[in-house]
C-alpha positions in Angstrom: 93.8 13.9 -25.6 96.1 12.2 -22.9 99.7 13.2 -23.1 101.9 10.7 -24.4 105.1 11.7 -22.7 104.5 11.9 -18.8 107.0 14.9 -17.5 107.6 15.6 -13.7 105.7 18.1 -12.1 109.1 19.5 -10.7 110.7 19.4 -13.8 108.0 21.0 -15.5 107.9 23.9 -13.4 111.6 24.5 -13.9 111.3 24.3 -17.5 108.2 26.6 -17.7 110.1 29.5 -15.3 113.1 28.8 -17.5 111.5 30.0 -20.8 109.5 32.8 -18.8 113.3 34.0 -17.8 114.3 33.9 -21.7 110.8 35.3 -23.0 111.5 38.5 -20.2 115.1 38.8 -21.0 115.1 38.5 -24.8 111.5 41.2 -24.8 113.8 43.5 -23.0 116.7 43.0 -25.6 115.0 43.4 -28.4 112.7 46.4 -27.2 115.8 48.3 -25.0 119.1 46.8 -25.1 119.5 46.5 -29.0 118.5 50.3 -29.9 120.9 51.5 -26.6 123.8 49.2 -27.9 123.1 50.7 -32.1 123.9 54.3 -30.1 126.6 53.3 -28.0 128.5 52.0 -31.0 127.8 54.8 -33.3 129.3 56.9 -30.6 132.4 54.7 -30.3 133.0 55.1 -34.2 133.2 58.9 -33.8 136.0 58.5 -31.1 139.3 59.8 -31.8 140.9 56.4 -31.1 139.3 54.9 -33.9 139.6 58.1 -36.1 143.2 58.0 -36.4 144.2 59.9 -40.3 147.8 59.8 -40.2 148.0 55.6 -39.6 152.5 56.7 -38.9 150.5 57.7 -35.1 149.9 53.5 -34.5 153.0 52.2 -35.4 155.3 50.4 -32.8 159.0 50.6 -32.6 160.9 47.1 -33.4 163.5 47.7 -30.7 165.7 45.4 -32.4 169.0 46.8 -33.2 170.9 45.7 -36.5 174.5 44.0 -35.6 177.4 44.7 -36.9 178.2 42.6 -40.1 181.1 40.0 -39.8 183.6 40.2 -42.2 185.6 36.7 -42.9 188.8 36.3 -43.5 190.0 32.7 -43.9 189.9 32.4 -47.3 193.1 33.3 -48.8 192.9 32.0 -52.4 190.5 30.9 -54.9 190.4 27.1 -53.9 189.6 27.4 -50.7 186.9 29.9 -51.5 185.4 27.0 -54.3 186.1 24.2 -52.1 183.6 26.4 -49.3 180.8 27.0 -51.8 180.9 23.5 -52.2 180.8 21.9 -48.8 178.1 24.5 -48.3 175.6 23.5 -51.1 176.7 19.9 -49.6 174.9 21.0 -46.6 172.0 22.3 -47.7 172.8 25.8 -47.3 172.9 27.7 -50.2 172.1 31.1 -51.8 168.0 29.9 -51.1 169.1 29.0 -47.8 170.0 31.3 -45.8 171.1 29.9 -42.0 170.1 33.6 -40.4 171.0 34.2 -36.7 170.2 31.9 -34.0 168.7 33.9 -31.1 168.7 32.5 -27.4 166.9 36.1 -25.8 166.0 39.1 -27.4 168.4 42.2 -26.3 165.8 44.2 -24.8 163.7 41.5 -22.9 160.2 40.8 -24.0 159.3 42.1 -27.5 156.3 44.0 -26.4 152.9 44.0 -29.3 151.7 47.1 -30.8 150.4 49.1 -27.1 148.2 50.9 -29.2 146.4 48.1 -31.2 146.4 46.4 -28.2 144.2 48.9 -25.9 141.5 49.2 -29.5 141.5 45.7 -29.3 140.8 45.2 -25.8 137.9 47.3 -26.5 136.3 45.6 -28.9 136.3 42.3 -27.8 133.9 42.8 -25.3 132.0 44.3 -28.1 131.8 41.4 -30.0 131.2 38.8 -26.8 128.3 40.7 -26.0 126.5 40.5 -29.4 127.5 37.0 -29.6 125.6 35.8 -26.1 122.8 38.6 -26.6 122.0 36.8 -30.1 121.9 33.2 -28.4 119.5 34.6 -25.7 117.3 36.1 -28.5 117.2 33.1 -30.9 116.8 30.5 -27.7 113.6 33.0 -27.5 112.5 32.6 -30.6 113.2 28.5 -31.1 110.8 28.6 -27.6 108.1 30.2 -29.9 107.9 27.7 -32.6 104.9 25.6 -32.6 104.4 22.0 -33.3 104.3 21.0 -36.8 101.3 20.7 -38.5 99.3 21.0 -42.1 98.9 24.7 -43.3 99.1 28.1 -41.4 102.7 28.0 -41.6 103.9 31.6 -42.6 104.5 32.9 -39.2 106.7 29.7 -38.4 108.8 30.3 -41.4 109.4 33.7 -40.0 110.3 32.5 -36.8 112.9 30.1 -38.9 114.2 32.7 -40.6 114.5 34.9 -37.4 116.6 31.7 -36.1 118.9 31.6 -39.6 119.2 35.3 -39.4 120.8 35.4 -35.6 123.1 32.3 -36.4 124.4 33.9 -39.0 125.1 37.2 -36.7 126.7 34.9 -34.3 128.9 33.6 -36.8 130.0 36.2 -38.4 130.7 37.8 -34.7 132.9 34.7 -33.6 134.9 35.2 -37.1 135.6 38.6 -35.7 137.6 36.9 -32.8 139.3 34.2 -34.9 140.4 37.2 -37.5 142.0 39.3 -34.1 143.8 35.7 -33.0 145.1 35.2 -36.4 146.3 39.3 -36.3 148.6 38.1 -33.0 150.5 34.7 -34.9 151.2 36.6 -37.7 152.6 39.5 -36.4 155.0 37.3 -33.5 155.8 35.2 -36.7 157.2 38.4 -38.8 158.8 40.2 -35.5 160.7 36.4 -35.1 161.7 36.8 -38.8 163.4 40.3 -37.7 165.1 38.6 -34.8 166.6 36.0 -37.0 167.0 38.2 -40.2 167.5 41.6 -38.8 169.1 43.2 -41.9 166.0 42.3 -43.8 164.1 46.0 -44.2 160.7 44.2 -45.7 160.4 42.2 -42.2 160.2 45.5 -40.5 158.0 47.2 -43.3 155.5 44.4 -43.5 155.2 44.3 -39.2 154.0 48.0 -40.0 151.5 47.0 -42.6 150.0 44.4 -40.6 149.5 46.8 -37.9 147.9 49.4 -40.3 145.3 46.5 -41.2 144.5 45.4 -38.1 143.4 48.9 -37.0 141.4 49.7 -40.3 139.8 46.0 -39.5 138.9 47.0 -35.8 137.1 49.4 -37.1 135.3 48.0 -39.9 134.5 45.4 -37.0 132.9 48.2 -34.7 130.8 49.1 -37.9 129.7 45.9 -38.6 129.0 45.5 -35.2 126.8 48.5 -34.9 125.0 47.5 -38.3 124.1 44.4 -36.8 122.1 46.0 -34.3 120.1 47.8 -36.8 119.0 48.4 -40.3 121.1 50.3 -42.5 121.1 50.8 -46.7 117.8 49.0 -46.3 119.6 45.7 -44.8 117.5 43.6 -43.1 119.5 43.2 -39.7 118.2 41.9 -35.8 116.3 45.2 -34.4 114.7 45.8 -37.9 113.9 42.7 -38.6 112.6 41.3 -35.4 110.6 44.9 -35.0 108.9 44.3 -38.7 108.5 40.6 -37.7 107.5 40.6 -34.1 103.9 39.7 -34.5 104.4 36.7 -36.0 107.5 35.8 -34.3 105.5 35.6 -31.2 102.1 34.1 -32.6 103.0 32.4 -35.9 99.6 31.0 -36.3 96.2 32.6 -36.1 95.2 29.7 -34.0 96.2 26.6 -31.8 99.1 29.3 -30.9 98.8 26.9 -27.4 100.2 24.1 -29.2 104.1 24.6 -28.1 106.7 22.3 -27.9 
């Protein structure tokens, strides 16, 4: 039968070099890069920067120095202290209210981010970038490899789909990884601002140590989860296991007419 769509020879060519690109690239992925990247990460998790027991070692100093209270002396009697409570409550500023300090530049310069946290995270980013294009190169492969719909014979294709659901979820759950660090930044300027404008406030300082002691227990579940993803692990059905088990089908879901491409 005829084609009903008339393509460009040109075009045509291109097309057909650009999915014999992907078919090489994501073979060699799945057969090479995947099992090289599970051992790679599983050697990162035993190094000592990520294997910190004592989390006192990751903590940054808030070099933020606590001023010298101001003691006020203008009011000589009880009236004029009432008469100050109550212009001001007038104002809005009450005992909920507090004004704090205004602050034009911090004493020390730049308030630097945790160094430490900082070189981890710089290492895993590039972790979780490369997972992140690696799966979009292996599902393009796979989307390439679905045949044209038809009546019956479809278990192999459902495979493939699955395959497809499987790696988008991988590449969503990787790109969460990246919003989660982002998020670790704003919340931890917002509290060190706090301290600038509330330095005799302990729990600002306390709680800028706790969000640094879960950011580095959450790099590290990261790098896990990262490594997981690579293979199978508790009997999870991850990418090299299950495009391994599946691979067979994923590259001829049907017995026959396996021609019949988009």
């Amino acid at each position: 039968m005829s084609s009903l769509l008339k393509v460009d020879n040109e075009i045509k060519t291109k097309v057909d070099a650009f999915r014999e690109r992907i078919t090489s690239e994501a073979e060699d992925l799945v057969a090479t890069f995947f099992p090289k990247k599970l051992l790679e990460l599983d050697h990162f998790l035993k190094d000592p920067i990520i294997n910190i027991c004592d989390l006192k070692e990751i903590h940054s100093e808030i070099n933020l120095t606590v001023p010298d209270p101001i003691l006020i002396s203008d009011l000589h009697d009880g009236l004029e202290a009432q008469n100050a409570k109550k212009r001001k409550l007038e104002d809005g500023v009450g005992e909920d209210k507090v004004p704090g300090t205004k602050v034009f530049v911090m004493p020390g310069g730049m308030m630097k981010s945790n160094a430490k946290l900082v070189d981890l995270i710089e290492k895993v980013k590039p972790e979780i970038r490369t997972l992140i294009e690696k799966c979009n190169t292996v599902k393009m492969w796979v989307q390439l490899l679905i045949p044209r719909i038809e009546d019956g014979n479809n278990f192999g294709v459902s495979i493939q789909e699955e395959t497809v659901a499987e790696l988008r979820t991988v590449e969503g759950e990787a790109a969460s990884y990246l919003d989660q660090i982002s998020r670790y930044y704003i919340t931890r300027a917002k509290l060190v601002s706090k301290i600038a404008k509330y330095p005799h406030v302990e729990d600002y300082r306390r709680t800028v140590t706790e969000i640094d002691e879960k950011e580095y227990i959450s790099l590290k579940i990261i790098v896990s989860e990262l490594r997981n993803q690579y293979a199978s692990e508790f009997d999870s059905v991850t990418l090299h296991d299950m495009i391994l088990k599946n691979i067979e089908k994923i590259k001829r879901p049907r017995s026959s007419n396996t021609d019949a491409l988009y």
